[in-house]
C-alpha positions as CSV (number, residue, x, y, z in Angstrom):
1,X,14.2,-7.5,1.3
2,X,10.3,-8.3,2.5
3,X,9.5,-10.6,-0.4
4,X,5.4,-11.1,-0.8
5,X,5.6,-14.7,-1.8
6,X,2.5,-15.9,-0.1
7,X,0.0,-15.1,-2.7
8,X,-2.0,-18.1,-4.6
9,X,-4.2,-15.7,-6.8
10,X,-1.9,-13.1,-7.6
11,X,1.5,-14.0,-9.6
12,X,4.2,-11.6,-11.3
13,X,5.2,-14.0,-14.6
14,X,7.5,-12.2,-16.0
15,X,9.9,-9.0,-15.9
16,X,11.7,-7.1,-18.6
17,X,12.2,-4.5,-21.3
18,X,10.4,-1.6,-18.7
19,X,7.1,-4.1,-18.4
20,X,5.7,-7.2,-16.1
21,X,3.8,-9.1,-16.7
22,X,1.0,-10.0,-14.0
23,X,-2.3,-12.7,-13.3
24,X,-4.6,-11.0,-11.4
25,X,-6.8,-14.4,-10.8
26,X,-8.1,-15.7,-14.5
27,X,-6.5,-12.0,-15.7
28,X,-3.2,-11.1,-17.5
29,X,-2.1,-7.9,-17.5
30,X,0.8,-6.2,-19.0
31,X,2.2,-3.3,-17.5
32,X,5.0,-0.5,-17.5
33,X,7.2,-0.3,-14.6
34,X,9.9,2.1,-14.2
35,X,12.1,0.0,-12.1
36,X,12.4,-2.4,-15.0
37,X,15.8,-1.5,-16.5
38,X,16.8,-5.5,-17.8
39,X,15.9,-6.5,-21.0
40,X,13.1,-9.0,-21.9
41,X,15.1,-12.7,-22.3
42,X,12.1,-13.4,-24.9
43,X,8.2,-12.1,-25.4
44,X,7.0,-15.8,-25.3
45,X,3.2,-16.3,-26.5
46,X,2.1,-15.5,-22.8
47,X,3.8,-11.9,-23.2
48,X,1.9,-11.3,-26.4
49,X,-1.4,-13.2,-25.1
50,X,-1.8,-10.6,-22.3
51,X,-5.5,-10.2,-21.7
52,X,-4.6,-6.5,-21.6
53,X,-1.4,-3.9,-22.3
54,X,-1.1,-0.8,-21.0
55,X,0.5,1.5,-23.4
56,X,2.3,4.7,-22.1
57,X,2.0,8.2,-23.9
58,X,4.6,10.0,-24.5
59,X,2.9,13.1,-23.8
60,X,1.8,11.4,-20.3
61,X,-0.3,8.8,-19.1
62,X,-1.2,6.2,-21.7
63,X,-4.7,3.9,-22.3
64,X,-5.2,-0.1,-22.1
65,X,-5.3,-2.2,-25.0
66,X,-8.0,-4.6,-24.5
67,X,-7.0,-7.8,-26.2
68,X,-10.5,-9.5,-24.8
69,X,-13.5,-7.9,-23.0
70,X,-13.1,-7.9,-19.4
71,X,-15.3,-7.4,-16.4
72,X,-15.5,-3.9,-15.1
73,X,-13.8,-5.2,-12.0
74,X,-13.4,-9.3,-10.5
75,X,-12.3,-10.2,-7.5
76,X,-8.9,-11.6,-5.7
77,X,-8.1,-12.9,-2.6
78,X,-5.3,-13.2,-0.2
79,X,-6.2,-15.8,2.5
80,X,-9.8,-14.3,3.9
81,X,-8.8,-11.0,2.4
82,X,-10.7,-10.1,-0.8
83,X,-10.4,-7.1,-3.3
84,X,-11.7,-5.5,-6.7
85,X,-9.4,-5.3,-9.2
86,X,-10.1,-2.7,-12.1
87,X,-7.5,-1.2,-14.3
88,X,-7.6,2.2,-14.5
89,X,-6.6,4.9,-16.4
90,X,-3.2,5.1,-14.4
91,X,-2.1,1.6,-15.0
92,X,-2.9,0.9,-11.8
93,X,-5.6,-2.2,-10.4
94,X,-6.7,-1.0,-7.4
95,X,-4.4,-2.7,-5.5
96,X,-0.6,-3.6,-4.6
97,X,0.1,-6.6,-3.8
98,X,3.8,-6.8,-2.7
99,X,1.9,-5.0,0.5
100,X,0.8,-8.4,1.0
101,X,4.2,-9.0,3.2
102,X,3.1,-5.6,5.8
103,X,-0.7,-7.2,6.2
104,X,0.9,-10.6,7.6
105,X,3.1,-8.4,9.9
106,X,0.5,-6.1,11.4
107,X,-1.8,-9.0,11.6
108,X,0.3,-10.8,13.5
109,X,1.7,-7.3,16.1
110,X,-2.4,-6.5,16.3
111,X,-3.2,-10.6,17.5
112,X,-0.3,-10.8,19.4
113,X,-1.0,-7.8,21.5
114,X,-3.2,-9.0,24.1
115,X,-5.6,-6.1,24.1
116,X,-7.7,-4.0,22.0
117,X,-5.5,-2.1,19.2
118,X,-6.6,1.5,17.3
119,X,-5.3,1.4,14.0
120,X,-4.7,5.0,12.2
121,X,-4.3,4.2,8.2
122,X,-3.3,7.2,6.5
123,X,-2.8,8.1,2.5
124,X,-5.0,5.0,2.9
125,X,-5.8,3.9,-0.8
126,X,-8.1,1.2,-1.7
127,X,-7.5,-0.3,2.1
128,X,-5.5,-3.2,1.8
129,X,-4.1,-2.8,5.0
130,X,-7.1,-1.5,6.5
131,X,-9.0,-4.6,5.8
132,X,-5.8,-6.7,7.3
133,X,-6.4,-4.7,10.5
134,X,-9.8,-4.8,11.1
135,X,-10.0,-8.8,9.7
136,X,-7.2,-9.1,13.1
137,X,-9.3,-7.5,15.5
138,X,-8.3,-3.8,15.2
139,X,-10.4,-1.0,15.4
140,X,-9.6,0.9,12.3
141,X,-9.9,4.5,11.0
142,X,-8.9,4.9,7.1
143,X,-8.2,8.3,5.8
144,X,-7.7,9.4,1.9
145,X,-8.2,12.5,0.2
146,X,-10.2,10.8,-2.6
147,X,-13.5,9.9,-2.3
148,X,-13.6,7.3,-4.9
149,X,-10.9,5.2,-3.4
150,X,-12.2,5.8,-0.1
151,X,-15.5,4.1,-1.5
152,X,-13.3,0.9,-3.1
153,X,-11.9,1.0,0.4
154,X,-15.2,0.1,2.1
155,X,-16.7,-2.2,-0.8
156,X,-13.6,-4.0,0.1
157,X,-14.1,-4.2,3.3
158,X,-17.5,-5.6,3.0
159,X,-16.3,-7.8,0.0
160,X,-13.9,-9.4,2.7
161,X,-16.9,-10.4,5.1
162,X,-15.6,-7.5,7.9
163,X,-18.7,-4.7,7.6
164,X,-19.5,-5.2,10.8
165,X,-16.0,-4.5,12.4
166,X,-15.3,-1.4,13.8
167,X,-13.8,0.8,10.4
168,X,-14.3,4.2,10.4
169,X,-13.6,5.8,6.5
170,X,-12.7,9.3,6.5
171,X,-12.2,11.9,3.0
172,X,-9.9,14.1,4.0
173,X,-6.6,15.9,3.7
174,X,-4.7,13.8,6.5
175,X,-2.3,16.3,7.7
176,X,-5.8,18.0,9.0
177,X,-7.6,15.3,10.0
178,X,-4.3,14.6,12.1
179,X,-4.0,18.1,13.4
180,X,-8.3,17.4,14.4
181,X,-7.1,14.0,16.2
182,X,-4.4,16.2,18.2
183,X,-6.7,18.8,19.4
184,X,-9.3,16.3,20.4
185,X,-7.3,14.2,22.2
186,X,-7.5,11.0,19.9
187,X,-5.0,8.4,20.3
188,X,-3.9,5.6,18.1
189,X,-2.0,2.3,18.9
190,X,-0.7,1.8,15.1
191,X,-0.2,4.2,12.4
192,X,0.2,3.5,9.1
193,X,1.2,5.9,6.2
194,X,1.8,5.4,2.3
195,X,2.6,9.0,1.4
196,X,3.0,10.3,-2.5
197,X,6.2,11.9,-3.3
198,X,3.5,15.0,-4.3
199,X,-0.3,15.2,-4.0
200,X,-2.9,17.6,-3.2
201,X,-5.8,17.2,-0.7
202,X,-9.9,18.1,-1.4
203,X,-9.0,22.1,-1.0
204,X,-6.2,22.5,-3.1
205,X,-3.6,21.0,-0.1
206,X,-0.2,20.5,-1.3
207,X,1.6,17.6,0.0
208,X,5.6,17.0,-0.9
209,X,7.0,14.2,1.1
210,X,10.8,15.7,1.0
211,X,9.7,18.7,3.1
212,X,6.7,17.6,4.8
213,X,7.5,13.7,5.7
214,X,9.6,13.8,8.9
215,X,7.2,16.9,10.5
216,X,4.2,15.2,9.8
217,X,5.5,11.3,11.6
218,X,6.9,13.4,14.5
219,X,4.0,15.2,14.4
220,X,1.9,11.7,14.4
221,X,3.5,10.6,17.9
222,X,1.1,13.3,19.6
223,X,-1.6,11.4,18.5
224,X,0.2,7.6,19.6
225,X,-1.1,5.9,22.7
226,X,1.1,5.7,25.7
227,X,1.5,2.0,25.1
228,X,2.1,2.4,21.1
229,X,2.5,-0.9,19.2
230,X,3.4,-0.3,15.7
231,X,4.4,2.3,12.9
232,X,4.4,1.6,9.4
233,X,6.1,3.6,6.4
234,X,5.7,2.5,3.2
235,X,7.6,4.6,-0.1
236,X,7.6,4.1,-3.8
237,X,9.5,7.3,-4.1
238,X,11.9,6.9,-6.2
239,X,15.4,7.8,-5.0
240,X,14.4,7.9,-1.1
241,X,16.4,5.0,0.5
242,X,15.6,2.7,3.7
243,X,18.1,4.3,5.4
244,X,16.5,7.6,5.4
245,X,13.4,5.9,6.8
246,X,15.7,4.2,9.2
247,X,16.7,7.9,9.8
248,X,13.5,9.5,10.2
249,X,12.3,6.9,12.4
250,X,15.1,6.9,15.0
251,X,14.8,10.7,15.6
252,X,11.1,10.5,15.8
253,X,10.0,7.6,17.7
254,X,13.4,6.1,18.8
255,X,14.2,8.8,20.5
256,X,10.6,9.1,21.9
257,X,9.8,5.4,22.5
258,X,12.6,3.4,22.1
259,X,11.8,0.2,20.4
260,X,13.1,-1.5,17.4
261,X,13.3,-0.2,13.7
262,X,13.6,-2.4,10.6
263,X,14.1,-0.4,7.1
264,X,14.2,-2.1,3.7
265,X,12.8,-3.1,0.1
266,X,9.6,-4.6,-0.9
267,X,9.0,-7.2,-3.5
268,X,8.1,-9.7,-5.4
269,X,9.2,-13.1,-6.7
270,X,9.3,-13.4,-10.3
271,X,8.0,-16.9,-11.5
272,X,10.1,-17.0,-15.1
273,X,13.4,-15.8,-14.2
274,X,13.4,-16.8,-10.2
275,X,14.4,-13.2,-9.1
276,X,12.8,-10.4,-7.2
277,X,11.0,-7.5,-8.8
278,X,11.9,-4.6,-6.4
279,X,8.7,-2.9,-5.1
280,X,9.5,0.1,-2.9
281,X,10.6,0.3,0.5
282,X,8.9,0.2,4.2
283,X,9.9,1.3,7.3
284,X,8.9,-0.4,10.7
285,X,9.1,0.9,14.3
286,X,7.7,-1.6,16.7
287,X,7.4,-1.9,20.8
């Protein structure tokens, strides 16, 4: 387990009855989770103070009940990393933080490397881990399909102090732009990837990570450097194991590269109860 237990302005309270409960700086949230499947020991004041509840539907989705006015967005840091936080109408804040535990590992690959490191971050989100790159030296291109994340991505990027570092922020469906990278010749000492289990790109692009996962990474090492330093998976779909990520990676870069390969859960430490809220799963190849 890669436990993300470094963070002062970010803390998981509380866990139970399908819902955590989260301070996001000065902001407490309460949120469904899925994963959640133990019951609430007791809904103590905090629980029911909660800044903010997000309320599923049961026809899908759900809404926020604002229990006090909140900014439109605020700010959090991690270290010299900052990010806007905003709920939105997914439950989501803009941000992960058990990803906290993969931005102290590439920082550290991307200083340790003793030369200049490329950084591909694909399925890139709000850029958490391209503003760990680039704040570690990398040069860093950061592709999404969706233009408004892209655009958190670079506010954060200059939030952090780092728009003047060499980021390059790309809307597009990243299959393609890989594909582009291949036939122009474009190589990349890291790749990153957080892939949905399904989405669709700016055309209509379907994406389904059971069929199209393990062509698209082998199809990444055409686009890796000869001396490649890193590849990161990260999954939150549910039911995919770190041993098929272990899999996936041995047959595609293992075989290629050689290397070492480290598979397992992401998470959390939960303040109340002392335990550690499961978070996904990554995979690492490395040099």
């Amino acid at each position: 387990m890669f436990v993300a237990n470094d963070w002062k302005q970010y803390e998981l309270l509380d866990t139970g009855g399908g819902e955590k409960l989260e301070r996001w700086g000065d902001v407490v949230l309460r949120r469904p989770d899925p994963l959640i499947i133990w019951p609430l020991e007791k809904e103590t004041a905090e629980w029911r103070g909660a800044d903010a509840h997000y309320h599923r539907s049961s026809s899908g989705g759900g809404q926020w009940e604002m229990k006090r006015k909140l900014p439109e967005r605020w700010v959090i840091s991690y270290g010299k990393l900052s990010f806007y936080i905003k709920p939105t109408g997914f439950k989501h804040t803009g941000l992960f933080p058990e990803q906290a535990a993969n931005w102290s590992w590439m920082m550290d690959k991307i200083r340790s490397a003793g030369r200049p490191i490329k950084v591909l971050n694909l399925f890139a989100y709000t850029g958490g881990a391209s503003v760990a790159c680039a704040s570690a030296g990398a040069e860093v291109c950061h592709v999404d399909a969706s233009k408004g994340v892209v655009q958190w991505a670079k506010e954060n990027l200059q939030l952090s102090g780092l728009g003047d570092k060499p980021v390059r922020f790309i809307t597009d469906d990243v299959f393609k732009f890989v594909q582009r990278e291949e036939r122009r010749g474009n190589k990349y000492d890291a790749i990153i990837m957080d892939p949905p289990s399904y989405g669709r790109g700016p055309n209509g692009e379907t994406w389904k990570l059971e069929d199209d996962l393990f062509p698209f990474v082998q199809f990444c090492t055409k686009i890796m450097s000869d001396k490649p330093l890193f590849m990161l998976i990260n999954s939150y779909t549910t039911g995919l194991s770190p041993t098929v990520l272990h899999n996936l990676l041995t047959m595609s870069l293992g075989r290629k590269y050689g290397g070492t390969i480290t598979c397992g859960e992401i998470g959390l430490p939960i303040t109340a109860s002392k335990l550690v809220m499961p978070a996904g799963i990554l995979g690492r190849w490395e040099s």
